[in-house]
C-alpha positions in Angstrom: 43.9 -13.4 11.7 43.4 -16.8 9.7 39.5 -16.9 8.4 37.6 -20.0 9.2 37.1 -21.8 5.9 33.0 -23.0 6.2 31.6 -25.7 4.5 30.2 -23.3 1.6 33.7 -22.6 0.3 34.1 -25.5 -1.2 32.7 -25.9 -5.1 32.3 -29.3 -4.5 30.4 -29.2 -0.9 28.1 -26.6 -3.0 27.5 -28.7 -5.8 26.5 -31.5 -3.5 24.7 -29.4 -1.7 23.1 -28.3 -5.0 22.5 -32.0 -6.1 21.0 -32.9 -3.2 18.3 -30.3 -2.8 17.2 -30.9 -6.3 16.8 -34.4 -5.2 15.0 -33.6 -2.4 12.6 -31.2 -4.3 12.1 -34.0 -7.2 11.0 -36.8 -4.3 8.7 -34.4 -2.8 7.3 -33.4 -6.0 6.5 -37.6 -6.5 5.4 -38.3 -3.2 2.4 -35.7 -4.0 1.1 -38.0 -5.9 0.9 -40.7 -2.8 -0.7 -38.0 -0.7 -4.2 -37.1 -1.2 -4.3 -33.4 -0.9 -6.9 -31.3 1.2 -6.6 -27.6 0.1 -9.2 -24.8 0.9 -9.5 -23.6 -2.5 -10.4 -25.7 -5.9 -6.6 -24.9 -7.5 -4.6 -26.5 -4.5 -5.9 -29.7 -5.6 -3.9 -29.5 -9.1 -0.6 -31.8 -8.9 2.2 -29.8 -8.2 0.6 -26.3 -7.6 2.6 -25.9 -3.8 5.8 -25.9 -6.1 4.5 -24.0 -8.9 2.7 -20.7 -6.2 6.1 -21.3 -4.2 7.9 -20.9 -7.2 6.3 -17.7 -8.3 5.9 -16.4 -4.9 9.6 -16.8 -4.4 10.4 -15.3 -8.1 8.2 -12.3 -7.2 9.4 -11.2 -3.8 12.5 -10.8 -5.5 11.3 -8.7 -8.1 10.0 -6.9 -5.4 12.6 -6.4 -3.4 14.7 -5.5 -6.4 12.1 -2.3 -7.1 12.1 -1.5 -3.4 15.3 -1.3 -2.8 15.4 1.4 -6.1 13.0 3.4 -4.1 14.2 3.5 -0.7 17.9 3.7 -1.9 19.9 6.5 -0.3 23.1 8.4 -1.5 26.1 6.3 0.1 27.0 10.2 1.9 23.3 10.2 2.9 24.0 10.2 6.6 27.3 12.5 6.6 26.8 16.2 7.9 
């Protein structure tokens, strides 16, 4: 059976794809400045602190899910009798 080449196969198509989301992120990043913010705390008002808390929420689950899975781990016979 023939796989089904998808549209992430393709170094170019990623790097595109790449390209374009960093575009993406950089015009939302200036159109913050157009946009008058209304956050509930005093620190959501800072220019670009969405990105940044996204940023290091992101960075931490990670981290996170890097320790858990050393915890919860199981021996790959685990399950066998």
């Amino acid at each position: 059976m023939k796989k089904e080449l998808t549209i992430f196969d393709k170094p170019e198509n990623v790097r595109r794809l790449r390209i374009g989301f960093f575009v993406a992120l950089v015009l939302v990043l200036i159109a913050e400045a157009f946009v008058e913010m209304h956050g509930e705390f005093h620190v959501a008002h800072f220019y670009g602190f969405y990105a940044v808390y996204g940023f290091i929420s992101y960075v931490t689950l990670i981290f996170v899910a890097k320790l858990l899975r050393k915890l919860i781990m199981r021996k790959e016979d685990y399950y066998d009798d």
